[in-house]
N, C-alpha and C positions, 0 to 999 in steps of 0.2 A: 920786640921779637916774641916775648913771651904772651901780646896780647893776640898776634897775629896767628902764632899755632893754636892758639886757644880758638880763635875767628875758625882755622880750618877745620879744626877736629869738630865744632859746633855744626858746620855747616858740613859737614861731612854726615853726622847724625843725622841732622834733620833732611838730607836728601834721602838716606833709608828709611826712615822716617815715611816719607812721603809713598815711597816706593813702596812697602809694606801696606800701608791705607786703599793702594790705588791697584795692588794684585792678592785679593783674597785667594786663599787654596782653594785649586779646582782640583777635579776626581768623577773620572767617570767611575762608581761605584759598581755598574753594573751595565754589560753592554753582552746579551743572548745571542752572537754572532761567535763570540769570546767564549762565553761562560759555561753557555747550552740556555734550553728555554727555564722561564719561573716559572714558579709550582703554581699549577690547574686547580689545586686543591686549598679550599680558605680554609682547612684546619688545619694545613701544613704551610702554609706562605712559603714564599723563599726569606728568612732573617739577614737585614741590613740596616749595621752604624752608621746613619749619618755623623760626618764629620763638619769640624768648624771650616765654614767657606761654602764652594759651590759643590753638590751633590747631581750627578744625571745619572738616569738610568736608559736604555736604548731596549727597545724590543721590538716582536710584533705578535699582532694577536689576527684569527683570519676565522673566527663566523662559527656556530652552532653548527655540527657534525646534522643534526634535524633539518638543516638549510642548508646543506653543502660547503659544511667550514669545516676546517680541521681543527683549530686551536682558539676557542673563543674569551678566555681568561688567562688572565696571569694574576696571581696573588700576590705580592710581597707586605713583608712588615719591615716599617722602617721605625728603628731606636732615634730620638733627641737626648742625649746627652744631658745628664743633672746640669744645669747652669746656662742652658741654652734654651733656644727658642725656633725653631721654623719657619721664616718670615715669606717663603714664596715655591711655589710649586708651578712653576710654569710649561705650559704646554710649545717646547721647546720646537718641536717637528711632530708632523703630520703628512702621512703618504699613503693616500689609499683612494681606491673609484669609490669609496662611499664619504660622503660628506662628513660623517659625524662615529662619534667612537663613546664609550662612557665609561667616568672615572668616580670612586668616592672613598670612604673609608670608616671605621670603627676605632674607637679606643682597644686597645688587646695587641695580644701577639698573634691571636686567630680570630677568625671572624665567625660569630656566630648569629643564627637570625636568617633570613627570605633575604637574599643580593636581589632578588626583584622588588623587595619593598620598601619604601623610601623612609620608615621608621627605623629600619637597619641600622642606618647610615648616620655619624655626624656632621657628614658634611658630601656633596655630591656635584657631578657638573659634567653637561656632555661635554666633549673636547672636538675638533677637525675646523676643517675649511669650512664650514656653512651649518655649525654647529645650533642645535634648536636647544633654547636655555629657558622657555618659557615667555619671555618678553620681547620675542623676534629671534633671527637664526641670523649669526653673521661666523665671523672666524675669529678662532682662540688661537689662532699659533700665537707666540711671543709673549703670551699674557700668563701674567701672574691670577691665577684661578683659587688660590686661595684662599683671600677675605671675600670672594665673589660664593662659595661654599659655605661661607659663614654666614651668610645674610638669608633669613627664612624666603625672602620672594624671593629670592635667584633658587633656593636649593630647599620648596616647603615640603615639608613630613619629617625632618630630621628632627632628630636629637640636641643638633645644634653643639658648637665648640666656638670657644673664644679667640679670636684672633690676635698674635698671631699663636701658634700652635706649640702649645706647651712642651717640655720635658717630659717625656715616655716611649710606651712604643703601642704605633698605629698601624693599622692593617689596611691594604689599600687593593683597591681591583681595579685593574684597566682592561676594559674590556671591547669587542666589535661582534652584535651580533646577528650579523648580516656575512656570509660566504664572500667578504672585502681582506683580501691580505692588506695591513695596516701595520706601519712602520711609525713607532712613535718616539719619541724621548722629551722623558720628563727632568726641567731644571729644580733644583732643591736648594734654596740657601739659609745656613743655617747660621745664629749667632749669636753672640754671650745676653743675657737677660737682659743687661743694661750694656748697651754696645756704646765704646767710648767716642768720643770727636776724634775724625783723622790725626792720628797720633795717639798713643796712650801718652802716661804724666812725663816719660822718662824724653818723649818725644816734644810734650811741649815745654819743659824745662828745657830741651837743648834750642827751641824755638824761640824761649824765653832770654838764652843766653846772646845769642845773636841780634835780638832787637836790642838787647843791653847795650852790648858792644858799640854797636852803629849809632844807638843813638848817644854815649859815649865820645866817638869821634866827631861827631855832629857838633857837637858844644864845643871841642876843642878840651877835653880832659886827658891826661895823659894816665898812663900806669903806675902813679909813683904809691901804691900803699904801703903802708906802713908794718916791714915784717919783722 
């Protein structure tokens, strides 16, 4: 009896266990439908904590007021967490009559330096359906664009940043500047420096205890220890 509660409580574990591995926290952090628009201004960004798990952001941005747009930037700066890392930034959704949008960013909580010159930047990348990235134009929806930003031929003139994206806070511009209303959202996942094997210890210690068990009965060993 006493092996058998032990069997369920184990296996009891390790299914949260699993379940916890297999549902990171998601969060949309920021959705301009909700919130109102991000700050137009890179000395003000809008300031936002990434959190451990999945991060989106949703906006839109629509063309140079010069070109017949209204709202051609958004700024935000996003904090990484002491102990964390950034492993992907993906270009989640894309909705717009213009093929292509453009996204990059700076170490800082503001952005200083030319947003039109590509030594600004540590790291850059057009985004949309038929996005031109220098080595041919195809489409970023679903892609993780962040180690593709850290590579000088995909993103040259930068600064350059090591992937994946350390602890701080980064200033980022997404921008359309062509008179294109453009609906975007950006995926962010964020994760401990050294991210453990599905399960942490406590999960594979009870992982551990249930191959004990099984293999335990297998032999034909009973419970008789000596207490």
């Amino acid at each position: 009896m006493h092996s058998a509660s032990v069997t369920k409580k184990s296996l009891f574990s390790v299914a949260v266990c699993a379940l916890l591995a297999a549902t990171p926290a998601k969060a949309i952090i920021y959705n301009e439908a909700v919130s109102g628009d991000l700050s137009d201004d890179k000395a003000v960004p809008t300031a936002l904590t990434l959190t451990p798990g999945f991060n989106s952001v949703i906006g839109t941005v629509a063309g140079f007021p010069e070109f017949g747009g209204t709202d051609p930037q958004d700024w935000v700066s996003f904090t990484i967490p002491t102990g964390f890392v950034m492993t992907s930034y993906v270009n989640a959704r894309f909705v717009s009559s213009d093929p292509q949008g453009f996204t990059g960013f700076q170490l800082g909580s503001s952005f200083s330096g030319d947003e039109f010159a590509a030594g600004s930047y540590a790291g850059y990348a057009h985004f949309g359906t038929d996005a031109d990235n220098g080595s041919g134009s195809g489409s970023t929806v679903g892609v993780n664009l962040l180690p593709l930003m850290a590579d000088p031929l995909f993103a040259p003139g930068t600064t350059g940043f090591t992937f994946p994206l350390a602890a701080g806070t980064y200033t980022f511009l997404i921008q359309q500047g062509d008179p294109s209303t453009t609906g975007y959202r950006f995926n962010m996942t964020v994760r401990p420096v050294q991210v453990p094997e599905p399960g942490s210890s406590l999960c594979l210690l009870a992982m551990g205890t249930v191959t004990a068990l099984a293999l335990r009965r297998r032999l034909g060993y009973s419970d008789r220890r000596i207490r």
